[in-house]
PDB file of N, CA, C, O and CB in Angstrom:
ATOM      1  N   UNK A   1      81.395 110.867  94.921  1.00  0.00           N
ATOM      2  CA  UNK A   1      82.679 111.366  95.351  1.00  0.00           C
ATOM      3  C   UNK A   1      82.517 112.025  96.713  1.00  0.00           C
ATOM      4  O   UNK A   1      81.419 112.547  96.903  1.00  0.00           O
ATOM      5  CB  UNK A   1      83.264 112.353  94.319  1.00  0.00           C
ATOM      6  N   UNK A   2      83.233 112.082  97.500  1.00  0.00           N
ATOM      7  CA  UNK A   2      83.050 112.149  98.878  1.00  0.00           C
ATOM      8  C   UNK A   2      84.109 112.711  99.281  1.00  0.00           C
ATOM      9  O   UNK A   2      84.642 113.535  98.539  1.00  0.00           O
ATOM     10  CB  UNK A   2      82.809 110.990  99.544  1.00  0.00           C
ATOM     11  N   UNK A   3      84.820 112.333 100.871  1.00  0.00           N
ATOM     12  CA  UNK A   3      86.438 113.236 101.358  1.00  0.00           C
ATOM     13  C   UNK A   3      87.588 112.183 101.004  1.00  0.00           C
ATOM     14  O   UNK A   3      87.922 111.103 101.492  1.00  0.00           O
ATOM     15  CB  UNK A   3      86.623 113.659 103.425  1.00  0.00           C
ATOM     16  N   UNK A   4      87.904 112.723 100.275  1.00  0.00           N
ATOM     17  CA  UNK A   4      89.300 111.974  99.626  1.00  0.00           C
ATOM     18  C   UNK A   4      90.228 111.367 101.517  1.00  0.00           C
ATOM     19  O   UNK A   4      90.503 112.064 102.493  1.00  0.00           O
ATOM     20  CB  UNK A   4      90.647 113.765  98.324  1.00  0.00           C
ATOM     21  N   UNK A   5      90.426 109.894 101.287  1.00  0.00           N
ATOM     22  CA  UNK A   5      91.210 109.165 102.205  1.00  0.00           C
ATOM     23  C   UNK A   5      92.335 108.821 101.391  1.00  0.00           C
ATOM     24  O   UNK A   5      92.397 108.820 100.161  1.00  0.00           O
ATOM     25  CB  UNK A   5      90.517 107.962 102.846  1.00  0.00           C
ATOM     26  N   UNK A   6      93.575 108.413 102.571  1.00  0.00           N
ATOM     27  CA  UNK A   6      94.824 107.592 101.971  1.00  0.00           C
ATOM     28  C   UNK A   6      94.325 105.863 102.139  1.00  0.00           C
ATOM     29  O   UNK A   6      93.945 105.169 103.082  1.00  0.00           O
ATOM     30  CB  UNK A   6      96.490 108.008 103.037  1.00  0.00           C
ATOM     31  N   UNK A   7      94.571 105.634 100.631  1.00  0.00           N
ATOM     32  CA  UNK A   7      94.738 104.006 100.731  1.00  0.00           C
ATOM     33  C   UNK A   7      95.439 103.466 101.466  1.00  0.00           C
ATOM     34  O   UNK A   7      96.613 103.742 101.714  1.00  0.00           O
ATOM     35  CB  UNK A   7      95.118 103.404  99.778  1.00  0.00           C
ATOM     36  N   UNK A   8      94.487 102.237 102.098  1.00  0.00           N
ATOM     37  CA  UNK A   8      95.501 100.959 102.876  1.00  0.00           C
ATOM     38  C   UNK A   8      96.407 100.590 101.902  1.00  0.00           C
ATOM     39  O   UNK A   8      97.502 100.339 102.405  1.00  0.00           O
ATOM     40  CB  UNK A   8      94.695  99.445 103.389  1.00  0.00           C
ATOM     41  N   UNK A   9      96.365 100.417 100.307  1.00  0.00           N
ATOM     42  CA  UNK A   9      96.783 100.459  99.125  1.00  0.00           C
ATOM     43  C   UNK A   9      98.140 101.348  98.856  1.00  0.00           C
ATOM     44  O   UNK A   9      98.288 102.150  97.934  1.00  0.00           O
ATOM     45  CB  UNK A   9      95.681 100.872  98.416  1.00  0.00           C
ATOM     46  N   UNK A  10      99.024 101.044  99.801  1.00  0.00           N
ATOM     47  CA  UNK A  10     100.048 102.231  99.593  1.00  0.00           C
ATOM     48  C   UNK A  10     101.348 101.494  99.386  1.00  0.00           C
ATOM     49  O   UNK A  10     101.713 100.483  99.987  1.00  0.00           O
ATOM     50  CB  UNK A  10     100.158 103.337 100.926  1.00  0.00           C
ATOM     51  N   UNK A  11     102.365 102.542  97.896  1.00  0.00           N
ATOM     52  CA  UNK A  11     103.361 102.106  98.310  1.00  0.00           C
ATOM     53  C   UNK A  11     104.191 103.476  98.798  1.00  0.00           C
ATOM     54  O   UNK A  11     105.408 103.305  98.874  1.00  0.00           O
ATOM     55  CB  UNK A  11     103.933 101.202  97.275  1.00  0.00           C
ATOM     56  N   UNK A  12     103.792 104.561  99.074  1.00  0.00           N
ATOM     57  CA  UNK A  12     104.904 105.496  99.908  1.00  0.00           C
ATOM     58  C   UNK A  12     103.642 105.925 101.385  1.00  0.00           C
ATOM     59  O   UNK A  12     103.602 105.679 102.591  1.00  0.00           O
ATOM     60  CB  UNK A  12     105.623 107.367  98.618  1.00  0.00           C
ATOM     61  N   UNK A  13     102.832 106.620 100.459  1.00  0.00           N
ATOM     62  CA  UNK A  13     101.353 107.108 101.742  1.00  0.00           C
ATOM     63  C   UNK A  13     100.119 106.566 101.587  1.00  0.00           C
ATOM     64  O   UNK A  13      99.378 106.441 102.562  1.00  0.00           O
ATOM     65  CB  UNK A  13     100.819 108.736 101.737  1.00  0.00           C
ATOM     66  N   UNK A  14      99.763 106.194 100.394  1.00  0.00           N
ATOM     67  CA  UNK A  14      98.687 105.946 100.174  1.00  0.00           C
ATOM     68  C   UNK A  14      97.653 106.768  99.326  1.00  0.00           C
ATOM     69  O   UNK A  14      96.437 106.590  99.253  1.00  0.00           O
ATOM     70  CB  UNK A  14      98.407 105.758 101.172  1.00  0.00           C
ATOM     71  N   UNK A  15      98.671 108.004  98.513  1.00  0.00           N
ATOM     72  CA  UNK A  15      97.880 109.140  98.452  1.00  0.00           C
ATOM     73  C   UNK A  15      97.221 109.004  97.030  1.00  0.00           C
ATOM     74  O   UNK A  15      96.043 109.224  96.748  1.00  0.00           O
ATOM     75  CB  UNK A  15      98.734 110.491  98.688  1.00  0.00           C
ATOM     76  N   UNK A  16      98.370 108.537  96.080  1.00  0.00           N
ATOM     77  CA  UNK A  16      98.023 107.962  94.891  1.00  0.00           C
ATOM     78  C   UNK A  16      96.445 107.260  94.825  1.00  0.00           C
ATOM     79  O   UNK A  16      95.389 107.630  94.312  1.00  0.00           O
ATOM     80  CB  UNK A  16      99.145 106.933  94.638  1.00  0.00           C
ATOM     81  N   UNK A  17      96.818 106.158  95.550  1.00  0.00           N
ATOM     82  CA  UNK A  17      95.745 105.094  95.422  1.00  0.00           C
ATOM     83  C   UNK A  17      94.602 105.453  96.506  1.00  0.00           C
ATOM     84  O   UNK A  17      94.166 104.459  97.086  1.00  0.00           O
ATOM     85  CB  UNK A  17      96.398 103.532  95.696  1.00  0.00           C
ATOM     86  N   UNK A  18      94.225 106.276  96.759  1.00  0.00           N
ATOM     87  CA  UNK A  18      93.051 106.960  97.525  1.00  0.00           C
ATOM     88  C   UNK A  18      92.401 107.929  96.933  1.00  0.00           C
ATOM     89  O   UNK A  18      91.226 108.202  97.177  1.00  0.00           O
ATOM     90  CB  UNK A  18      93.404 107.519  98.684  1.00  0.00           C
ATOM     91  N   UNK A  19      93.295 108.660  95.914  1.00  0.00           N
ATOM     92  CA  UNK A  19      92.912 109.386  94.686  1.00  0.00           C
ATOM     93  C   UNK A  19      92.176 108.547  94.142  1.00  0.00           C
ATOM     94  O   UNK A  19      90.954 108.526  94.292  1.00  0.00           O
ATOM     95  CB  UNK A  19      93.923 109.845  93.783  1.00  0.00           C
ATOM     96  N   UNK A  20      92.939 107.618  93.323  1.00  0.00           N
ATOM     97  CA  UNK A  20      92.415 106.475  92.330  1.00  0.00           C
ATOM     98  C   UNK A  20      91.034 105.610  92.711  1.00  0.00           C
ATOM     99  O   UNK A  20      90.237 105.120  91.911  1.00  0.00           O
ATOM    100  CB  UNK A  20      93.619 105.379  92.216  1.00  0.00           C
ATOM    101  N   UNK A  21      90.985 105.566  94.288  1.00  0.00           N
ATOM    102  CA  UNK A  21      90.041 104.669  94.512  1.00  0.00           C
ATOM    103  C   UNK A  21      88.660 105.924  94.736  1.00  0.00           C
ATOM    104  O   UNK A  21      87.496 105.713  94.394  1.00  0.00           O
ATOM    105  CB  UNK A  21      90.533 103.538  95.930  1.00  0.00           C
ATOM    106  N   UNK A  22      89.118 107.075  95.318  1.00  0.00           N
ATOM    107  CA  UNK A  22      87.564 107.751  95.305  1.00  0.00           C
ATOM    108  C   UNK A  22      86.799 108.375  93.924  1.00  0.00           C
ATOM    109  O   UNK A  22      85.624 108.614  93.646  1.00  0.00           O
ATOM    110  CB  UNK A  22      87.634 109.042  96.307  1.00  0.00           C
ATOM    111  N   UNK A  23      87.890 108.490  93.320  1.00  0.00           N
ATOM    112  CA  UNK A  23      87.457 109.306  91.654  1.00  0.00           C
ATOM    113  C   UNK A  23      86.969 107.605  90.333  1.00  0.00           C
ATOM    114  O   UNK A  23      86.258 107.634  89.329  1.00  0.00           O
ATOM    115  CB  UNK A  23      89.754 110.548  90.760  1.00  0.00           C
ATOM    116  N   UNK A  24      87.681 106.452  90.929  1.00  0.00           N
ATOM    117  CA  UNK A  24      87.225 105.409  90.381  1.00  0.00           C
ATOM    118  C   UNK A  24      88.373 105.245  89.085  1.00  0.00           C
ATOM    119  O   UNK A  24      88.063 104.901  87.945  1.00  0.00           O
ATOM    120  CB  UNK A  24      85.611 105.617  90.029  1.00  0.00           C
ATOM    121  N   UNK A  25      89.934 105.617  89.607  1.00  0.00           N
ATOM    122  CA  UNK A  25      90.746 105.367  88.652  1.00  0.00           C
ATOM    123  C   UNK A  25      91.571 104.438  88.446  1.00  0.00           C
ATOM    124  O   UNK A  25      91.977 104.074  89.549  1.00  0.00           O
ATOM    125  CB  UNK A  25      91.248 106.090  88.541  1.00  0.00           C
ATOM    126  N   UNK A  26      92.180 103.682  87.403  1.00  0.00           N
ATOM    127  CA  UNK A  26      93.050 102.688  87.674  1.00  0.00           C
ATOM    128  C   UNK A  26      94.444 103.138  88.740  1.00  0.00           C
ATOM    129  O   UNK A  26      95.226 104.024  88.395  1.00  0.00           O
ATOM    130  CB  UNK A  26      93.479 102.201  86.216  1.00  0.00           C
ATOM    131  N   UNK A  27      94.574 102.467  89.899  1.00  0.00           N
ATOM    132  CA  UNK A  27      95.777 102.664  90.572  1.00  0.00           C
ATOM    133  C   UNK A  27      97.115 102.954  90.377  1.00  0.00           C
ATOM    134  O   UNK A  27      97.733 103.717  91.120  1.00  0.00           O
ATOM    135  CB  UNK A  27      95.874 101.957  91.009  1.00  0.00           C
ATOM    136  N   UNK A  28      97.687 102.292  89.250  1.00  0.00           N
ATOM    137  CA  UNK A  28      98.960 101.897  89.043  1.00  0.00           C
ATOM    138  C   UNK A  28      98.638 103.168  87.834  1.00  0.00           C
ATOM    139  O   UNK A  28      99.324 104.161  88.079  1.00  0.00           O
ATOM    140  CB  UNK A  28      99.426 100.048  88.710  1.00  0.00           C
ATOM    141  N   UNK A  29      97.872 103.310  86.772  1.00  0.00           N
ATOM    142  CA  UNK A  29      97.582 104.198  86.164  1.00  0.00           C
ATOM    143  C   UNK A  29      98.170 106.040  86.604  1.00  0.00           C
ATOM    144  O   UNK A  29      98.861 106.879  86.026  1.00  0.00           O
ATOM    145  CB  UNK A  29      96.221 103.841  86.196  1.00  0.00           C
ATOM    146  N   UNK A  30      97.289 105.965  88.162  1.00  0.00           N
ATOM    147  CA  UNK A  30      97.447 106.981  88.556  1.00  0.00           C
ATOM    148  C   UNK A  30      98.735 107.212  89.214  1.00  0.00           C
ATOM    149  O   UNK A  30      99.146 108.339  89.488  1.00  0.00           O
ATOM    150  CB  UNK A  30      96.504 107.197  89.165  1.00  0.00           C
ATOM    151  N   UNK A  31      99.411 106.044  89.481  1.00  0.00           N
ATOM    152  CA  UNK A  31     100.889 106.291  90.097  1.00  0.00           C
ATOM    153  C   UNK A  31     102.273 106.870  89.112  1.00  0.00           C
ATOM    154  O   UNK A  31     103.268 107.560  89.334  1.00  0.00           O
ATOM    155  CB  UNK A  31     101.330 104.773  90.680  1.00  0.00           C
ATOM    156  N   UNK A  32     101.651 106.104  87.843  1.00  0.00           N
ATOM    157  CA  UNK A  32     102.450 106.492  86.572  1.00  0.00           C
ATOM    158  C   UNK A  32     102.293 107.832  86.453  1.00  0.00           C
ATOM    159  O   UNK A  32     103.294 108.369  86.927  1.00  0.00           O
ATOM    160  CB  UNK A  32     102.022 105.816  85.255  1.00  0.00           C
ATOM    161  N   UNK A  33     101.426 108.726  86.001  1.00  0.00           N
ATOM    162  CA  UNK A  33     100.850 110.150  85.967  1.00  0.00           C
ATOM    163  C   UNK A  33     101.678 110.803  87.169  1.00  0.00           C
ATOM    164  O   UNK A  33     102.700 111.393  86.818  1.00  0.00           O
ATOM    165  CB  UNK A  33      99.064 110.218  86.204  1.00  0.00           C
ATOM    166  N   UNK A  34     101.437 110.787  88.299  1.00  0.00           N
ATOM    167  CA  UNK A  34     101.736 110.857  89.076  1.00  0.00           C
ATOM    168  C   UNK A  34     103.329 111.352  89.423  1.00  0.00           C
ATOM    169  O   UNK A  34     103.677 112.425  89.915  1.00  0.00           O
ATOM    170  CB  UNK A  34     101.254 109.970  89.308  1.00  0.00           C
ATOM    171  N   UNK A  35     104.070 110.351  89.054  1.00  0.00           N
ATOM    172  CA  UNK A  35     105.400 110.414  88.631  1.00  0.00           C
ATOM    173  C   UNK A  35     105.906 110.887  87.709  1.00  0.00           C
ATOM    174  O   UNK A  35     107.076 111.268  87.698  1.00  0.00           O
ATOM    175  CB  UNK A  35     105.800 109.603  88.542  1.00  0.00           C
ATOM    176  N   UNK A  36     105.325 110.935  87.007  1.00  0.00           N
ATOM    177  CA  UNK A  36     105.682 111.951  85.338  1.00  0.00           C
ATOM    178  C   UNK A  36     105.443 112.655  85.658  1.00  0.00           C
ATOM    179  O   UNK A  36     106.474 113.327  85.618  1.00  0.00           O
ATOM    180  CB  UNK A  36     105.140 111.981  83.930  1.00  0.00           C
ATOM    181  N   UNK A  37     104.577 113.338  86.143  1.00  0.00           N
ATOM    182  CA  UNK A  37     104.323 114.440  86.423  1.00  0.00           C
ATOM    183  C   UNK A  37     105.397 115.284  87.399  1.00  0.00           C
ATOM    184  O   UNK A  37     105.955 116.356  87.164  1.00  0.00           O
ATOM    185  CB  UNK A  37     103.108 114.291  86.869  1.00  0.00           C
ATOM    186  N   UNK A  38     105.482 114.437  88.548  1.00  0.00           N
ATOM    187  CA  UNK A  38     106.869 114.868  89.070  1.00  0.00           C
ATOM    188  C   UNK A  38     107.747 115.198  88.856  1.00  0.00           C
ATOM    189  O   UNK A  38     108.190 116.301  89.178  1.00  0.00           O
ATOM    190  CB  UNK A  38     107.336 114.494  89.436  1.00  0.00           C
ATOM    191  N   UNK A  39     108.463 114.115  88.060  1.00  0.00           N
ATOM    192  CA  UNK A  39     109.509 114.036  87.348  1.00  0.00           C
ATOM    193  C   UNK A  39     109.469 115.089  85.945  1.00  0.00           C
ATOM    194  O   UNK A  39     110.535 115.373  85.400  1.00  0.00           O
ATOM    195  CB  UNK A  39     109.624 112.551  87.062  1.00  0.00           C
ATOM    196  N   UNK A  40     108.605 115.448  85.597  1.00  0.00           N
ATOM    197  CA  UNK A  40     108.560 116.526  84.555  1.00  0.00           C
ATOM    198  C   UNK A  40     108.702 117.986  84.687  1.00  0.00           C
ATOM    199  O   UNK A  40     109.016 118.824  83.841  1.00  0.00           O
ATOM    200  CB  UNK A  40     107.487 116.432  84.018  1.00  0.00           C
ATOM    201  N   UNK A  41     108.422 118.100  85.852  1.00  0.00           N
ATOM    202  CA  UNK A  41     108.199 119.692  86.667  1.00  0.00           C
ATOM    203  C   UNK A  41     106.744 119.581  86.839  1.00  0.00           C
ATOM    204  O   UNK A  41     106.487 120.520  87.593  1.00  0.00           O
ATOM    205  CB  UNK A  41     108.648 121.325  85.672  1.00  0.00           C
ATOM    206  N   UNK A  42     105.672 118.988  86.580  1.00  0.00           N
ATOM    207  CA  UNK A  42     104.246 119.129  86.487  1.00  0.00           C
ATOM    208  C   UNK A  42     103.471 119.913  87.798  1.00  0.00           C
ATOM    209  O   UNK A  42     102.975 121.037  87.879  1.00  0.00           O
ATOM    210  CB  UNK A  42     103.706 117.654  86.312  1.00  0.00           C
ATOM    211  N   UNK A  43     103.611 118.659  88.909  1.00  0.00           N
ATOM    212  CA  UNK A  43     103.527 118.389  90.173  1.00  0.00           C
ATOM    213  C   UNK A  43     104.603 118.540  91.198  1.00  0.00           C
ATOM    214  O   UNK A  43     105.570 117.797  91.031  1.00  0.00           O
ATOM    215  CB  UNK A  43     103.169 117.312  90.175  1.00  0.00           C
ATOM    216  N   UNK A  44     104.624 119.054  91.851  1.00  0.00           N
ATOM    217  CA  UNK A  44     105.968 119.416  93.149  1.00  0.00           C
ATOM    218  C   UNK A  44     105.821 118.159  94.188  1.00  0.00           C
ATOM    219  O   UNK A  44     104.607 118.004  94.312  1.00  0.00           O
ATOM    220  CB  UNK A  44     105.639 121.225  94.279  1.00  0.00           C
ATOM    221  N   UNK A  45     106.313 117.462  94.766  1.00  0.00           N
ATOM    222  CA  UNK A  45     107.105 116.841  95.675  1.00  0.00           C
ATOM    223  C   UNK A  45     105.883 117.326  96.665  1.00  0.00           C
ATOM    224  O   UNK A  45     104.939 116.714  97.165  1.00  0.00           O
ATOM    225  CB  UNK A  45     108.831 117.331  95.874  1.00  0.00           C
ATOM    226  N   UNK A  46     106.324 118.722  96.727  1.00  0.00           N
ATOM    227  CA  UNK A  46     105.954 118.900  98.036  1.00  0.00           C
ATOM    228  C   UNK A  46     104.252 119.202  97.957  1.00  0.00           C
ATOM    229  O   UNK A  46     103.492 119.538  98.865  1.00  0.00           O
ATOM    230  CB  UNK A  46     106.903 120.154  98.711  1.00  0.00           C
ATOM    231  N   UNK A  47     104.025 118.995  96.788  1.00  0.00           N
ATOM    232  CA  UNK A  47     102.095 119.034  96.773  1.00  0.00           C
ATOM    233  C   UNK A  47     101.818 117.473  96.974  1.00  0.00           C
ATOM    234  O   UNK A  47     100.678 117.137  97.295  1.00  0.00           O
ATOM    235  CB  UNK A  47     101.158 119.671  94.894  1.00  0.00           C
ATOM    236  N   UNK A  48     102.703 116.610  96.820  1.00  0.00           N
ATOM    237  CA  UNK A  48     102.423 115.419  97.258  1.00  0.00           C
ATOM    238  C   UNK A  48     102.580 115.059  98.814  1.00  0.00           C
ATOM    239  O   UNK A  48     101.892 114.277  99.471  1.00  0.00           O
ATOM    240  CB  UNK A  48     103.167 114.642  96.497  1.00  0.00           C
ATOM    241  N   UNK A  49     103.803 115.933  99.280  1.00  0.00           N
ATOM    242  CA  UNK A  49     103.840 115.572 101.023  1.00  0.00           C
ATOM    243  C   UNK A  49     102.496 116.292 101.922  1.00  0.00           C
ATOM    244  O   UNK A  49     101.839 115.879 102.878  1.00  0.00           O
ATOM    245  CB  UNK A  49     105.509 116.364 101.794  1.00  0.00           C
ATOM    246  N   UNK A  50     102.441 117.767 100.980  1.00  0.00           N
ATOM    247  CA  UNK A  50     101.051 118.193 101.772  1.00  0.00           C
ATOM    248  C   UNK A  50      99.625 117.166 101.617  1.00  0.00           C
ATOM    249  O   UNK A  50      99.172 116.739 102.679  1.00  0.00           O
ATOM    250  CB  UNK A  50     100.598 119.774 101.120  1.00  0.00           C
ATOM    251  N   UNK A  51      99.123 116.883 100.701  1.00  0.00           N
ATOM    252  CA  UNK A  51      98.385 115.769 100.687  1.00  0.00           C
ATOM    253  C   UNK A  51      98.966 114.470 101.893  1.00  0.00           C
ATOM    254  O   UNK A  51      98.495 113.897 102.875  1.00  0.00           O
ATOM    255  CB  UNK A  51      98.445 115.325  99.091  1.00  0.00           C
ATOM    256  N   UNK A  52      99.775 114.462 101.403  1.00  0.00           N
ATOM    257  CA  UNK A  52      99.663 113.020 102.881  1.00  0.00           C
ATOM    258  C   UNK A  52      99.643 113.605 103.787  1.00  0.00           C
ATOM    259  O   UNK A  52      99.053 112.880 104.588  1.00  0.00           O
ATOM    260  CB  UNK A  52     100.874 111.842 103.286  1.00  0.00           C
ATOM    261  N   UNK A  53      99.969 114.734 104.398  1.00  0.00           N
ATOM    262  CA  UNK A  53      99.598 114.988 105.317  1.00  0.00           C
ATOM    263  C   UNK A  53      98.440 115.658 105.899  1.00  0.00           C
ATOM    264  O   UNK A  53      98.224 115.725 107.109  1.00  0.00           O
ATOM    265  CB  UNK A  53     100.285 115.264 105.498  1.00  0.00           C
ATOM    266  N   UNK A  54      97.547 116.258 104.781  1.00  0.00           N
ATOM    267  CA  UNK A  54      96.555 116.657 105.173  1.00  0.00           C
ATOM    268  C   UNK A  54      95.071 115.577 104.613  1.00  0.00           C
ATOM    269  O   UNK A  54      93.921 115.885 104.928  1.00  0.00           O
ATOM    270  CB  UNK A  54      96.677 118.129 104.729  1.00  0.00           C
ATOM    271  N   UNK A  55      95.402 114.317 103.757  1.00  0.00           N
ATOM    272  CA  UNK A  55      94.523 113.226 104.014  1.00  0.00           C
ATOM    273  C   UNK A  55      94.418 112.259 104.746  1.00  0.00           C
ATOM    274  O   UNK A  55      95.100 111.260 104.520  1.00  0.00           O
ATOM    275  CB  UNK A  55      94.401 112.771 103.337  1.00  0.00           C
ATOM    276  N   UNK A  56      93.636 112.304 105.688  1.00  0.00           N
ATOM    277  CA  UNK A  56      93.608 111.184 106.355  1.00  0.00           C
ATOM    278  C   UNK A  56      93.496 110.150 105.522  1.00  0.00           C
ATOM    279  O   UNK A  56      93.225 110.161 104.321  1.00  0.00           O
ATOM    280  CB  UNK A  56      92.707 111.165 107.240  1.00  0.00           C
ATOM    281  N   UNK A  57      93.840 108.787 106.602  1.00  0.00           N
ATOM    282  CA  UNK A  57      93.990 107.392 106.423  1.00  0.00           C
ATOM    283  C   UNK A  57      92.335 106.695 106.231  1.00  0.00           C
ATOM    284  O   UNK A  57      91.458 106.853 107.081  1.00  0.00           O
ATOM    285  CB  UNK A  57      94.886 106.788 107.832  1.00  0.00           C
ATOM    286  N   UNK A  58      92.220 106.223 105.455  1.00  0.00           N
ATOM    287  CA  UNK A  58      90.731 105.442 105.406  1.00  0.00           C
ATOM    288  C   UNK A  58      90.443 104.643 106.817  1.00  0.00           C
ATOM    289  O   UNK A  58      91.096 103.790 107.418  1.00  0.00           O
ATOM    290  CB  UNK A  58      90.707 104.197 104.052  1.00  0.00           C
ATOM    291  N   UNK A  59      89.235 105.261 107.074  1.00  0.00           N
ATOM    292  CA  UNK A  59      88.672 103.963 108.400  1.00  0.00           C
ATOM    293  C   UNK A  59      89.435 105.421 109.538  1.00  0.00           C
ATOM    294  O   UNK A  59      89.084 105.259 110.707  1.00  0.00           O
ATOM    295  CB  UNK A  59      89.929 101.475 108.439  1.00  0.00           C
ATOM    296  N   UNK A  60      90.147 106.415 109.375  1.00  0.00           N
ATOM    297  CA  UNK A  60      90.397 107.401 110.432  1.00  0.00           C
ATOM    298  C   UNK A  60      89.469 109.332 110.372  1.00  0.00           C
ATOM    299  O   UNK A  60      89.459 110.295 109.605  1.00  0.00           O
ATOM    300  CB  UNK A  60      92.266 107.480 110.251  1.00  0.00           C
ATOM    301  N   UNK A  61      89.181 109.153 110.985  1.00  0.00           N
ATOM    302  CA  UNK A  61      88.759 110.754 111.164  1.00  0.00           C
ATOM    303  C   UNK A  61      89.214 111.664 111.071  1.00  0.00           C
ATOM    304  O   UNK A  61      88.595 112.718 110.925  1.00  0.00           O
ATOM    305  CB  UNK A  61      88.455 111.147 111.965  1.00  0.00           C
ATOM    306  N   UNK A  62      90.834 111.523 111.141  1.00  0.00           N
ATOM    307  CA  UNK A  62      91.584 112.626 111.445  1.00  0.00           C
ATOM    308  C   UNK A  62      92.915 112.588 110.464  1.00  0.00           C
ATOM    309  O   UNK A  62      93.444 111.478 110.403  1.00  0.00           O
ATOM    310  CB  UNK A  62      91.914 112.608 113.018  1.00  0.00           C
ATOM    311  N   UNK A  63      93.501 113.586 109.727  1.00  0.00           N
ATOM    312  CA  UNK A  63      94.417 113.514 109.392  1.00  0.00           C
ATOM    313  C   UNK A  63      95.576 113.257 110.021  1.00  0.00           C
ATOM    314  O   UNK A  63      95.447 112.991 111.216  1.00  0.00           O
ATOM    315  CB  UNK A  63      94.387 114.174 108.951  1.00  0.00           C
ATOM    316  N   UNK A  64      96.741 113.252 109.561  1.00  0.00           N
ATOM    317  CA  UNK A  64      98.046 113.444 110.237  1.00  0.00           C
ATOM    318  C   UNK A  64      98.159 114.838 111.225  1.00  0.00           C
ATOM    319  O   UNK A  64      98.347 115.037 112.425  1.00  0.00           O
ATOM    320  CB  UNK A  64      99.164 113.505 109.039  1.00  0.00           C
ATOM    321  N   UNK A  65      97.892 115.841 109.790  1.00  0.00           N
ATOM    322  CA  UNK A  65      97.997 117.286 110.581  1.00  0.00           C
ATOM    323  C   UNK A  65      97.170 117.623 111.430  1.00  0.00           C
ATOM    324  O   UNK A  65      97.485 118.573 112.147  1.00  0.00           O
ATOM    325  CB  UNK A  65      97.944 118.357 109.855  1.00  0.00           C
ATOM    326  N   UNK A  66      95.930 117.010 111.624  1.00  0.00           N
ATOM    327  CA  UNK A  66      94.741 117.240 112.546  1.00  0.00           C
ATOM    328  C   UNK A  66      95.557 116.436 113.703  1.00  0.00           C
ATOM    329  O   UNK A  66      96.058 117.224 114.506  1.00  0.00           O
ATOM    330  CB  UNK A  66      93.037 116.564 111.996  1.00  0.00           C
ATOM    331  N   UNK A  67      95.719 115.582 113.883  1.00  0.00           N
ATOM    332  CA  UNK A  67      96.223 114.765 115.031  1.00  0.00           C
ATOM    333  C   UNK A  67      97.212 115.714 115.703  1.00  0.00           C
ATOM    334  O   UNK A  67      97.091 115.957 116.903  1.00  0.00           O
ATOM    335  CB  UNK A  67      96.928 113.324 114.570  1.00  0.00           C
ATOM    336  N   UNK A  68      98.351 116.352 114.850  1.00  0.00           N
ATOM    337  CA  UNK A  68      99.565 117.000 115.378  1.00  0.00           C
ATOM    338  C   UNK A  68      98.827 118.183 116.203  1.00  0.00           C
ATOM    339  O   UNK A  68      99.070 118.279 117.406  1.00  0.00           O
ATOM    340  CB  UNK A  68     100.705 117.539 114.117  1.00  0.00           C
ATOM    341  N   UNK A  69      97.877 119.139 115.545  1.00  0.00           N
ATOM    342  CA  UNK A  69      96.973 120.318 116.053  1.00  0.00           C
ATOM    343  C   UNK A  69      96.736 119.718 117.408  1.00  0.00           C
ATOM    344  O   UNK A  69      97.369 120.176 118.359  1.00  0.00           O
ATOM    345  CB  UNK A  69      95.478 120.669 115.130  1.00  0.00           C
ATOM    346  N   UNK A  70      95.984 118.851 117.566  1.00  0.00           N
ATOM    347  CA  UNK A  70      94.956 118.445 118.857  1.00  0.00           C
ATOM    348  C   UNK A  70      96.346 118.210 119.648  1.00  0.00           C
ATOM    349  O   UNK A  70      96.185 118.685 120.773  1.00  0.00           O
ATOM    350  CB  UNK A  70      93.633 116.822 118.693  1.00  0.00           C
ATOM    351  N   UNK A  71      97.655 117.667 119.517  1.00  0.00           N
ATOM    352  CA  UNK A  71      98.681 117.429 120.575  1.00  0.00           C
ATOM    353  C   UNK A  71      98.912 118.524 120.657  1.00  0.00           C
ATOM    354  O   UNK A  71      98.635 118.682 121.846  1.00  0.00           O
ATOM    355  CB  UNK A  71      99.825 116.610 120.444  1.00  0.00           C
ATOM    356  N   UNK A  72      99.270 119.622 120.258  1.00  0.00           N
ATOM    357  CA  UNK A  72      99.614 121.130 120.322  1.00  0.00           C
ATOM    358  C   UNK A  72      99.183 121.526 121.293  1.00  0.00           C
ATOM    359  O   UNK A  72      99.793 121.644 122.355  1.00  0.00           O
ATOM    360  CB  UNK A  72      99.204 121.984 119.375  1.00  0.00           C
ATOM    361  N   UNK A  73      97.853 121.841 121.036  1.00  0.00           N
ATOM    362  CA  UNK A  73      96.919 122.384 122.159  1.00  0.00           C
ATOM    363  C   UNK A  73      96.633 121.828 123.591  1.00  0.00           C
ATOM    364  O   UNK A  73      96.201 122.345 124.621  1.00  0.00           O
ATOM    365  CB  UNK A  73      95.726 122.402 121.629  1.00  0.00           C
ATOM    366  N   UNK A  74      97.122 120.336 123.187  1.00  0.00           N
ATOM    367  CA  UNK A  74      96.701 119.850 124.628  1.00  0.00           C
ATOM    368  C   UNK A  74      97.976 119.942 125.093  1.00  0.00           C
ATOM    369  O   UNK A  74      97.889 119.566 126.262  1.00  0.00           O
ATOM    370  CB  UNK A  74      95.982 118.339 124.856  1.00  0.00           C
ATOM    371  N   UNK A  75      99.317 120.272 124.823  1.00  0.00           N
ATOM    372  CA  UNK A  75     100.048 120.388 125.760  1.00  0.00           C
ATOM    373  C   UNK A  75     100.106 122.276 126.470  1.00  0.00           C
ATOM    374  O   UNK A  75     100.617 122.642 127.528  1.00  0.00           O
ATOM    375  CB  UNK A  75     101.414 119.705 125.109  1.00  0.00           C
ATOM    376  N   UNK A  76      99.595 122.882 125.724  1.00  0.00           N
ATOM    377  CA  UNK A  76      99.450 124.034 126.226  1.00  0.00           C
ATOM    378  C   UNK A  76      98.501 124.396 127.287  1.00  0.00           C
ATOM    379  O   UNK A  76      98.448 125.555 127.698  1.00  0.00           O
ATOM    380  CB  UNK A  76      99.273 124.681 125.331  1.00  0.00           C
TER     381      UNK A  76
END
C-alpha cells in the first residue's frame, strides 16, 4: 500500500476506483459502499470532494490542490 492516486478508472473523479485499486478492492464494489454510505448519512459529499481534490491523478505528482498552491504563489 503506498500514496493513494485517482483512477484513470473514473466515473465522477476517480476517487472510488483508486481506493479500490491501491487497497486491492473490487471497484464497482467500492462504488456501491460508497454511495450508501452517502446516501445514508455515513460519508459526507464533501469528504468525497476533499479527496478528489487532495488525491492526485495516477502517473501525476501533484494533486489538484497542490497545483492551485504553486499558482498562488507564483502570482504573488
Amino acid at each position: 500500500m503506498g500514496k493513494l492516486y485517482r483512477s484513470d478508472d473514473k466515473m465522477i473523479a476517480g476517487v472510488c476506483a483508486g481506493i479500490a485499486e491501491n487497497f486491492g478492492f473490487d471497484v464497482k464494489l467500492t462504488r456501491i459502499i460508497a454511495l450508501l454510505c452517502i446516501v445514508l448519512g455515513g460519508l459526507s459529499v464533501w469528504l468525497y470532494v476533499i479527496l478528489w481534490l487532495l488525491m492526485p491523478v495516477k502517473g501525476e505528482k501533484k494533486s489538484y490542490a497542490e497545483r492551485m498552491k504553486d499558482r498562488l504563489e507564483n502570482k504573488q
